[in-house]
Backbone bond lengths (Angstrom), bond angles and torsions (degrees), N, CA, C in turn:
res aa  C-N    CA-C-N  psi(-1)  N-CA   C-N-CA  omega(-1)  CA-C   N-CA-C  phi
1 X - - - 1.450 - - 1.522 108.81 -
2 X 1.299 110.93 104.47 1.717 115.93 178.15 1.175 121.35 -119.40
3 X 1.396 124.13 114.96 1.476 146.58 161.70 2.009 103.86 -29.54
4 X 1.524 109.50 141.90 1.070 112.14 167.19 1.562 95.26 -69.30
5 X 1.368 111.46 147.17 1.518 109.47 158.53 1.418 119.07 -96.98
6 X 1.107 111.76 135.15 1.604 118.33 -168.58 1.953 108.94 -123.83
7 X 1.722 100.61 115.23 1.888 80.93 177.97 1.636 96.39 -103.03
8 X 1.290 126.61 144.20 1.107 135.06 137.37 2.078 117.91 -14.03
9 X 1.269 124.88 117.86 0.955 145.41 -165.56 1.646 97.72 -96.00
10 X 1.464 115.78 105.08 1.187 124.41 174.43 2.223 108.58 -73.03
11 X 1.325 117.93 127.27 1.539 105.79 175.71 1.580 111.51 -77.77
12 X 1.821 89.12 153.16 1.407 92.69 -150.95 1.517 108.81 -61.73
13 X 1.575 118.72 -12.42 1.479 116.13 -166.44 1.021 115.11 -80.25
14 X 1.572 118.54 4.37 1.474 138.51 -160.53 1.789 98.40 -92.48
15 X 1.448 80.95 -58.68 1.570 98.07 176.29 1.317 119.85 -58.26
16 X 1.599 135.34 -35.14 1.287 151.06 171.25 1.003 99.80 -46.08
17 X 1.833 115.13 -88.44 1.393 114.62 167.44 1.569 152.75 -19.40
18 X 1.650 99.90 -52.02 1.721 104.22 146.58 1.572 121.47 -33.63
19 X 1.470 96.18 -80.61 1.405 91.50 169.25 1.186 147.39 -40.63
20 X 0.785 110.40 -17.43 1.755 143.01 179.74 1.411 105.19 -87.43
21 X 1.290 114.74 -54.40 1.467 106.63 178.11 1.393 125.41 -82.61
22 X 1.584 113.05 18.71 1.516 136.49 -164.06 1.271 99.42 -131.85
23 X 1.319 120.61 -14.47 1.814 116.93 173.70 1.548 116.31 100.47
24 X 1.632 112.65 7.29 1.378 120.09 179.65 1.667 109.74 -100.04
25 X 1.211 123.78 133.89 1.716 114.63 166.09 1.478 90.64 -96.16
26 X 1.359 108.34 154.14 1.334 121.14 -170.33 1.671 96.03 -149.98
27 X 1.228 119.80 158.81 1.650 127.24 -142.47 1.365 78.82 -132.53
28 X 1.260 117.08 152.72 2.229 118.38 -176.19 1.309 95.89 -62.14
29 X 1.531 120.67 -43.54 1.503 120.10 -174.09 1.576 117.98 -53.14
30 X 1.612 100.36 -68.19 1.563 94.99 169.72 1.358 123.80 -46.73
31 X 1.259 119.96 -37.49 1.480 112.97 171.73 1.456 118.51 -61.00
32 X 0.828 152.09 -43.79 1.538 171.82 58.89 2.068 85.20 73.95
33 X 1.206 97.30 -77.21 1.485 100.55 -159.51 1.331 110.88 -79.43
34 X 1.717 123.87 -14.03 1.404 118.38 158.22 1.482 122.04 -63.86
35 X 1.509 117.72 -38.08 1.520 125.74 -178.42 1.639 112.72 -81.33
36 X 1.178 124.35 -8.59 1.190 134.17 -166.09 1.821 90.77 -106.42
37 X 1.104 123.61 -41.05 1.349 132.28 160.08 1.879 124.54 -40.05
38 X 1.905 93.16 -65.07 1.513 121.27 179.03 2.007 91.44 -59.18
39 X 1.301 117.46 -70.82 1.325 118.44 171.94 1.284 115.04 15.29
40 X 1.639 88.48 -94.21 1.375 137.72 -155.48 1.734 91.56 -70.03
41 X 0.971 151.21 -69.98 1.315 147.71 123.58 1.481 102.41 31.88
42 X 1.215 107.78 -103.33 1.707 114.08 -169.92 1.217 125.63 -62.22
43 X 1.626 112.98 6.75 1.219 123.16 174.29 1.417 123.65 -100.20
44 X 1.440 91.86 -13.49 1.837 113.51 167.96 1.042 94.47 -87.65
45 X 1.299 133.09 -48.40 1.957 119.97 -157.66 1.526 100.32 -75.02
46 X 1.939 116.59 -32.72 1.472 84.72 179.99 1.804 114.69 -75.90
47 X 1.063 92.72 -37.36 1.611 91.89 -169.56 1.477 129.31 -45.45
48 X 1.954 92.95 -28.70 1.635 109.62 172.90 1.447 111.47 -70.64
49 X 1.283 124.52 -41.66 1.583 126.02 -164.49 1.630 88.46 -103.68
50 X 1.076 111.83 -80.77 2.209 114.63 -158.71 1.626 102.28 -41.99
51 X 1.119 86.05 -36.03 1.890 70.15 -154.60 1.483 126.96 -102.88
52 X 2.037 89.66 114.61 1.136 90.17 -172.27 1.177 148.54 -98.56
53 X 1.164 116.19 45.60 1.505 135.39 160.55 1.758 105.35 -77.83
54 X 1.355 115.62 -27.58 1.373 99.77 177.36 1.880 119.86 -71.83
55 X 1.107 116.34 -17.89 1.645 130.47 -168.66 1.248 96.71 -61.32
């Protein structure tokens, strides 16, 4: 029995800003396609390790 996994959606101006305060300008788009990246990302790592319906 496995729960959808759901992450919390950081806003993108959040993400702009990071970058920004790290020395990167970042365009709404690129930001957009880095978090949609990170996402998609942590949605493989949980599913590979947490979840145990896959074992």
């Amino acid at each position: 029995m496995s729960k959808e996994k759901v992450i919390k959606k950081i806003p993108i101006e959040e993400v702009i800003e990071y970058f920004r305060s790290e020395g990167m300008e970042l365009s709404k788009e690129e930001a957009e396609l880095i978090m949609e990246f990170l996402y998609n990302l942590t949605l493989m790592v949980i599913k590979k390790y947490f979840d145990i319906d896959q074992k």
